[in-house]
C-alpha positions as CSV (number, residue, x, y, z in Angstrom):
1,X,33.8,20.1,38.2
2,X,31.9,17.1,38.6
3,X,32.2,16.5,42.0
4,X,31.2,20.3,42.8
5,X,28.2,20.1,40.4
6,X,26.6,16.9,42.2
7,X,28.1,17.7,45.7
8,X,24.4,18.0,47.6
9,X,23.3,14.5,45.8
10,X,24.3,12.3,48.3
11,X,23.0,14.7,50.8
12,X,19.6,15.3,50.0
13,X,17.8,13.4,52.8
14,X,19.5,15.3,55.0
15,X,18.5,18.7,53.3
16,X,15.0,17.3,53.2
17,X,15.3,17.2,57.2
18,X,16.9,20.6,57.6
19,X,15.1,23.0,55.7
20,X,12.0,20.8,56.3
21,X,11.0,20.2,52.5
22,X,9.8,17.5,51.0
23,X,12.3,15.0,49.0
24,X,11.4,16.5,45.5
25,X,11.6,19.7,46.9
26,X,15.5,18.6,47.7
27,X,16.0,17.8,44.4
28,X,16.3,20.9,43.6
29,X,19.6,21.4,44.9
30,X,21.0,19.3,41.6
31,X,18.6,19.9,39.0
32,X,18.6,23.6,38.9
33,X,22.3,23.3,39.4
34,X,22.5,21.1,36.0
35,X,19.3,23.7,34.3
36,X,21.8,27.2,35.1
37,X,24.8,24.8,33.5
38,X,23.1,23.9,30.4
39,X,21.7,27.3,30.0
40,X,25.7,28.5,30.4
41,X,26.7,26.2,27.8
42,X,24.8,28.0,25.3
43,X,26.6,31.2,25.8
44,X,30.0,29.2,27.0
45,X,30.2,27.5,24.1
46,X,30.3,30.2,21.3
47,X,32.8,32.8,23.6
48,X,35.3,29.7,23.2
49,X,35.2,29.9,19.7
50,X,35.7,33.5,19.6
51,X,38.1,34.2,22.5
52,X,39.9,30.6,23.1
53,X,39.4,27.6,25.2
54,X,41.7,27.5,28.4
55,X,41.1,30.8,29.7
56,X,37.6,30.1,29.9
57,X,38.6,26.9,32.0
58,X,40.4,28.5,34.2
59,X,37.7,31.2,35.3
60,X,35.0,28.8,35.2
61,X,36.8,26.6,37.7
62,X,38.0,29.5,40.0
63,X,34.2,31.1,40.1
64,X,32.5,27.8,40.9
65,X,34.9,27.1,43.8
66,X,34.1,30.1,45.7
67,X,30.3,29.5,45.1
68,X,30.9,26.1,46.5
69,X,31.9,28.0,49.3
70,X,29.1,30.6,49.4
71,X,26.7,27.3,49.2
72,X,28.3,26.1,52.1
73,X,27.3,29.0,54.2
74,X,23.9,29.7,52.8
75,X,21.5,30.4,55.9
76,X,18.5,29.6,54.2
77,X,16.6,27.0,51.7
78,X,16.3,29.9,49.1
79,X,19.9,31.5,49.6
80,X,20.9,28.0,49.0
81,X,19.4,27.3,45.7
82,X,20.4,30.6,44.2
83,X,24.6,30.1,45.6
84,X,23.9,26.4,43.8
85,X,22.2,27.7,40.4
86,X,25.2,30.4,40.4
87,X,27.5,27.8,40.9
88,X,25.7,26.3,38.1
89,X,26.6,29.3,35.4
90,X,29.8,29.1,36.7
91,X,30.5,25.9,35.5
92,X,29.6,25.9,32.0
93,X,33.0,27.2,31.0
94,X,34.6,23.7,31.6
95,X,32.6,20.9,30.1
96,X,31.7,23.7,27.0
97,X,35.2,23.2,25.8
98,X,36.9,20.3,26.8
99,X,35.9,18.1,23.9
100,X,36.5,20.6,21.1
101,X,39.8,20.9,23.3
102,X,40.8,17.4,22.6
103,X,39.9,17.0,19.4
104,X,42.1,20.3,18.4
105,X,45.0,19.3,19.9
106,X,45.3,15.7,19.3
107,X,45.6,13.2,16.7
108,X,42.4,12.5,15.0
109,X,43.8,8.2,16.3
110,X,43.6,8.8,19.6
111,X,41.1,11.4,20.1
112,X,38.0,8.8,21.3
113,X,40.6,7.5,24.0
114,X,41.6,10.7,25.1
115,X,38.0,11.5,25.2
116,X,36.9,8.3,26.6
117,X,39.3,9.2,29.3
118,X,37.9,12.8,30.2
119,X,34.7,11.1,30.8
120,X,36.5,8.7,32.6
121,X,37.9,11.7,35.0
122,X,33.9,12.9,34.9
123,X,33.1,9.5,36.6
124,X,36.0,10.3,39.2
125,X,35.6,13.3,40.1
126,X,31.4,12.2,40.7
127,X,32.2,9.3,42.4
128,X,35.1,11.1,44.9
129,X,32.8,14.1,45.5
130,X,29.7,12.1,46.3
131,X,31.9,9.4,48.6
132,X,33.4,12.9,50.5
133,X,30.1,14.3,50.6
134,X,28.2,11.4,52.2
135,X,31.8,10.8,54.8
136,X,31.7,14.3,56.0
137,X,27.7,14.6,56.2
138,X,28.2,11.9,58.6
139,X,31.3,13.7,60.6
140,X,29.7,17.5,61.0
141,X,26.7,17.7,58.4
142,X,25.9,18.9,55.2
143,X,27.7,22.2,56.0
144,X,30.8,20.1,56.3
145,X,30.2,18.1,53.3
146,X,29.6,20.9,50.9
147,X,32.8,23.1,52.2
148,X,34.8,19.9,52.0
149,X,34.1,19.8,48.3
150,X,35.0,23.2,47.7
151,X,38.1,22.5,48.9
152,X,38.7,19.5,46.6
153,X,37.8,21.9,44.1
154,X,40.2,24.3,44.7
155,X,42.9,21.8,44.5
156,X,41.6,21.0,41.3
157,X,41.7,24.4,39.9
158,X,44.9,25.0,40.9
159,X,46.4,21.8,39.2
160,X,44.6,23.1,36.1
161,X,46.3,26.3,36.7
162,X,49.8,24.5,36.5
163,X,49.2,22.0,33.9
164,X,46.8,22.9,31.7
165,X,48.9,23.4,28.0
166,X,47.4,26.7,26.3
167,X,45.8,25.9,23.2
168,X,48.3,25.8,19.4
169,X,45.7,24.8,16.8
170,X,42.9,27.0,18.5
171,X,41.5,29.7,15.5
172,X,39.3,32.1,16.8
173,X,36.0,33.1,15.0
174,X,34.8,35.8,13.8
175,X,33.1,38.4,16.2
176,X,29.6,39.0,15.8
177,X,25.8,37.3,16.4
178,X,26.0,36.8,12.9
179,X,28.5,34.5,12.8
180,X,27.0,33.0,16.2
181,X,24.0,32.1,14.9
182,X,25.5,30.5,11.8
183,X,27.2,28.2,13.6
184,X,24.3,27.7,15.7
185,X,22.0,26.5,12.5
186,X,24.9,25.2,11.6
187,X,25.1,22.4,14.7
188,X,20.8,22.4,14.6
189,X,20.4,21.0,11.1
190,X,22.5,17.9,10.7
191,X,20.0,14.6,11.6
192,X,23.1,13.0,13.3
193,X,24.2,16.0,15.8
194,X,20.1,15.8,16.4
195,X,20.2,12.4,17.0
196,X,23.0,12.7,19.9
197,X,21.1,15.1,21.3
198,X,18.5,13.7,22.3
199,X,20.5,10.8,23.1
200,X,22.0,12.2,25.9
201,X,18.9,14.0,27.3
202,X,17.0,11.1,27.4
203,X,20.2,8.6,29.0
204,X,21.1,11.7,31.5
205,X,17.6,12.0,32.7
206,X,17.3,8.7,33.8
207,X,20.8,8.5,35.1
208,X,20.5,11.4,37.8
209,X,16.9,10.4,38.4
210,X,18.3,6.9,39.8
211,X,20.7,8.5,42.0
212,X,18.7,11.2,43.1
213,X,16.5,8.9,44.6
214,X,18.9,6.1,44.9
215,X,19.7,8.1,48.6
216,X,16.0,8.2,50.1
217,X,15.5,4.9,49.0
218,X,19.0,3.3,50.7
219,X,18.1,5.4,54.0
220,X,14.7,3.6,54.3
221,X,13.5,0.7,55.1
222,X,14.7,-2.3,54.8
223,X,18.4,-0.7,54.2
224,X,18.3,1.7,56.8
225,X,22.1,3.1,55.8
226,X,23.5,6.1,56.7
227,X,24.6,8.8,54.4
228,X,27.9,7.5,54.3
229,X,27.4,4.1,53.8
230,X,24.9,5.1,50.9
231,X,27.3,7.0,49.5
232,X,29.5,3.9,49.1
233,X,27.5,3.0,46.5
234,X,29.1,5.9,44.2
235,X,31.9,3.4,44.3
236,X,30.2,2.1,41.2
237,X,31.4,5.7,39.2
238,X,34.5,3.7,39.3
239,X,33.4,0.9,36.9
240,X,32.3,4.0,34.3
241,X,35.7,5.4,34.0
242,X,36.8,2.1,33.4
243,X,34.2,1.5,30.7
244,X,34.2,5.5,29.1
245,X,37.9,5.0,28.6
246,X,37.3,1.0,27.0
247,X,34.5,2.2,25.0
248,X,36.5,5.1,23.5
249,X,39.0,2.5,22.1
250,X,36.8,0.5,20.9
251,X,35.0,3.2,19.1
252,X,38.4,4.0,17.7
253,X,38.8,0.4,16.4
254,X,34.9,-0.4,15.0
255,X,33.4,2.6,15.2
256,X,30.9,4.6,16.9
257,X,28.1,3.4,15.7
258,X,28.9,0.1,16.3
259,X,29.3,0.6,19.9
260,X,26.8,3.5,21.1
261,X,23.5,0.9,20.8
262,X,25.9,-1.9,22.9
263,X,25.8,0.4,25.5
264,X,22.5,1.8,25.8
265,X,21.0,-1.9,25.5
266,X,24.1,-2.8,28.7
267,X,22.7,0.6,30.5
268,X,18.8,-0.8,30.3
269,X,20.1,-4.0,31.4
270,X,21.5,-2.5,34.5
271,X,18.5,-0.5,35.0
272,X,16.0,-2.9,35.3
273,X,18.2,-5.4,37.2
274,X,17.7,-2.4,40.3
275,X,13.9,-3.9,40.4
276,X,15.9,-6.9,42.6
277,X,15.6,-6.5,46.9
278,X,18.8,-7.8,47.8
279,X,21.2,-4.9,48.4
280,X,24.0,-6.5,46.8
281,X,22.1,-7.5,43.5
282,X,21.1,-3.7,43.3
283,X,24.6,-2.7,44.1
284,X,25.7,-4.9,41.1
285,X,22.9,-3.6,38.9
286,X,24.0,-0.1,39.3
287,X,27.3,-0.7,38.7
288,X,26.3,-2.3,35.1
289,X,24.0,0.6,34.5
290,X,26.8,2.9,35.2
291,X,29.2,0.7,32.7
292,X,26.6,1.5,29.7
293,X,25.9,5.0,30.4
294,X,29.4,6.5,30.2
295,X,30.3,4.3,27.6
296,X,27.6,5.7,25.4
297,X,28.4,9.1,26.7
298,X,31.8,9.1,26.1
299,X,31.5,7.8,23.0
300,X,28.5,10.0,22.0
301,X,30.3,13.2,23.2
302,X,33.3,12.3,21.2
303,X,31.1,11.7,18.3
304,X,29.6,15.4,18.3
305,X,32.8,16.8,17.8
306,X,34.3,14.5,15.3
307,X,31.0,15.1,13.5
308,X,30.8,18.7,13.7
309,X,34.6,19.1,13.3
310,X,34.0,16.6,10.0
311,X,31.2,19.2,8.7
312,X,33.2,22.2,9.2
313,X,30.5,23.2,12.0
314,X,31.7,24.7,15.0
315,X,33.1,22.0,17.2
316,X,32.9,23.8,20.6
317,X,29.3,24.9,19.8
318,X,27.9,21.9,18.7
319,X,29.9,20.2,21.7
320,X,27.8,22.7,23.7
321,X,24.5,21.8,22.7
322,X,25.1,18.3,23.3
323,X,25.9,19.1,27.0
324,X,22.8,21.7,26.8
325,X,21.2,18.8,26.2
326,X,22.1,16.7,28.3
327,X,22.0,18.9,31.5
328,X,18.5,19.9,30.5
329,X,17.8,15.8,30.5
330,X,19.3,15.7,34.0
331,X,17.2,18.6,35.4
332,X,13.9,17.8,34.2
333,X,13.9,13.6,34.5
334,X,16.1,14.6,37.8
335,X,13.4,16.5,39.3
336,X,10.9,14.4,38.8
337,X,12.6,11.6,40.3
338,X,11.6,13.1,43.6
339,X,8.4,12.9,42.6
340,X,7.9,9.3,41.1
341,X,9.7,8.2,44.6
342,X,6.8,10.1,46.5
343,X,4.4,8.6,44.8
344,X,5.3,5.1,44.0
345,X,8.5,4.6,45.1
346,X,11.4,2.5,43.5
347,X,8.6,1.2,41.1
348,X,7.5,4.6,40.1
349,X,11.4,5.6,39.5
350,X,12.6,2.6,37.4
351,X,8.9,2.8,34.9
352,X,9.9,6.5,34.4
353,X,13.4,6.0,33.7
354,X,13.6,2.3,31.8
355,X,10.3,4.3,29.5
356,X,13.1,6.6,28.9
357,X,16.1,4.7,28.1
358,X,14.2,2.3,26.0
359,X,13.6,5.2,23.5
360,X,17.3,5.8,24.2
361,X,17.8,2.2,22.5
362,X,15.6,3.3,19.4
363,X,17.4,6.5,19.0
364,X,20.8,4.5,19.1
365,X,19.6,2.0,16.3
366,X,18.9,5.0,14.4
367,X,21.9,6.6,14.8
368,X,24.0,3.1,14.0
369,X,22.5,3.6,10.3
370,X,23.7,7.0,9.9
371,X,26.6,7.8,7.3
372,X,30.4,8.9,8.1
373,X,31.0,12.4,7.3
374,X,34.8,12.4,7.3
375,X,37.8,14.4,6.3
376,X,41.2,13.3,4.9
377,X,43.1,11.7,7.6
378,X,40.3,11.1,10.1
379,X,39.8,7.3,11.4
380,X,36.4,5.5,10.4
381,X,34.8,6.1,13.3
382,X,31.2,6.2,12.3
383,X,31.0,10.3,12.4
């Protein structure tokens, strides 16, 4: 899913060159991608509580695969950003369920690694797609690059297909927009599940607005890299699985709240730290940065659904508008990335996104004084 959702990223110099817009114009191809996926998750979200959680997976996966193949054909700029804002929709069935998934199925002890380690997968899958991307942009073009993707994602789907157990503790909800918007006041009134919201709007906006201008500024002066060797630097995607999955147990063992506001302060650390010029210290900056964002998201995600599942509020719902969050973060900071680069450059880009996860820090301080809302049996993890 995730490489598929960001597969143009590491591409959009080039797309800036073929279709002849400007670099925040190019933008476009991720952040109404990410918009169209959080404005699934609303809807994705409550059909998994009524009809069940895998076979939304499964269609979700299959239908964004062959729009990754309709993007790869698209003739024009426009055809293009509708095949990726599709593709978009499509893939709201995936992340909608996939922590209310885990935390059904599995022991409430292991539930933030198991979580922790579907982020970890998220970081994969990112870093695979956008190294791919960036190899074959380089071999035949963004045509390539984009096709080669959908390709990886039909593997994907097809291994979901095969392995994927079909839920046993799943119970379905009640049918009706009543009961929809229950749960949906339900998952909008608790200060905590408001907190994490905005939490991971205001950490995913200025994640995806460094890497979406992360490419213009490696292909310039005094770098001068092509798109595969900027896309190397997606290597660092492998030091956030690392850390989603560490954070997770460590959110087991101490709690969430004790670890969310570590990571935000690690991910504004690595932030500023890309102010440096030499391409290895920025390398290395990124790669801390990385560490701290998907550990507080993967513990943050995992911390929605204990919450919610704690409150007896819908778990895939509020799971939902976390992402809904989130993606709406992404889109609106990742857009205007383009922008700030334009304008300012890598100045412009790290003011509008340390601003951002500075208030992320505040939020997290906040959060660590929150209560546990538990039920028999659950660890004291801070929910």
């Amino acid at each position: 899913m995730f490489a598929l959702l960001y597969s143009t990223q590491p591409l959009l110099p080039e797309l800036s060159r073929w279709f002849g817009v400007s670099a925040a114009a190019s933008t476009l191809t991720v952040s109404l991608t990410t918009l169209t996926l959080a404005v699934g998750l609303l809807v994705a979200g409550p059909l998994s509580e009524r009809f069940g959680r895998t076979r939304l997976v499964t269609l979700s996966l299959v239908a964004a695969t062959l729009l990754g193949v309709a993007c790869a054909a698209a003739p024009t700029w426009g055809l293009l950003l509708a095949a990726r804002s599709a593709q978009g929709l499509a893939l709201a069935g995936l992340p909608a369920v996939a922590v209310a998934y885990l935390n059904e199925e599995l022991d409430g002890a292991v539930a933030g690694q198991a979580i922790g380690l579907y982020v970890g997968g998220n970081a994969l899958g990112g870093m695979v797609g956008r190294l791919l991307a960036g190899a074959l942009a380089d071999l035949g073009g963004w045509r390539l690059a984009v096709g080669g993707i959908a390709v990886l994602g039909a593997a994907c789907t097809a291994a979901v297909v095969v392995l994927l157990p079909p839920s046993r503790r799943f119970v379905a909800a009640q049918p009706g927009l009543e009961t929809v918007a229950r749960s949906a006041r339900a998952v909008l009134t608790d200060p905590v599940l408001l907190g994490l919201y905005l939490l991971a709007a205001l950490l995913m906006g200025a994640f995806v607005a460094v890497f979406n201008a992360l490419g213009f500024r490696l292909e310039a002066p005094p770098y001068a890299l092509s798109a595969a060797l900027a896309g190397l630097v997606f290597l660092v995607y492998a030091f956030g699985s690392v850390a989603s999955t560490t954070a997770g147990r460590l959110a087991d063992r101490h709690g969430r709240r004790a670890v969310v506001p570590v990571a935000v302060v690690v991910m504004l650390a690595g932030l500023l730290g890309t102010a440096a010029s030499p391409l290895v210290l920025v390398v290395l900056a990124l790669a801390v940065m990385t560490v701290g964002f998907f550990a507080a998201h993967g513990v943050a995600s995992g911390w929605v659904a204990a919450r919610a599942r704690a409150g007896g509020r819908a778990t895939a719902q509020a799971a939902s508008t976390y992402l809904f969050a989130y993606y709406v973060g992404s889109s609106v900071v990742g857009a205007a990335a383009g922008r700030a680069w334009t304008s300012s450059g890598w100045t412009g880009v790290l003011v509008l996104t340390a601003a951002l996860v500075v208030l992320g820090c505040g939020v997290a301080l906040l959060l660590a004084r929150s209560t546990s809302l538990l039920q028999p049996g659950n660890p004291p993890v801070g929910g």
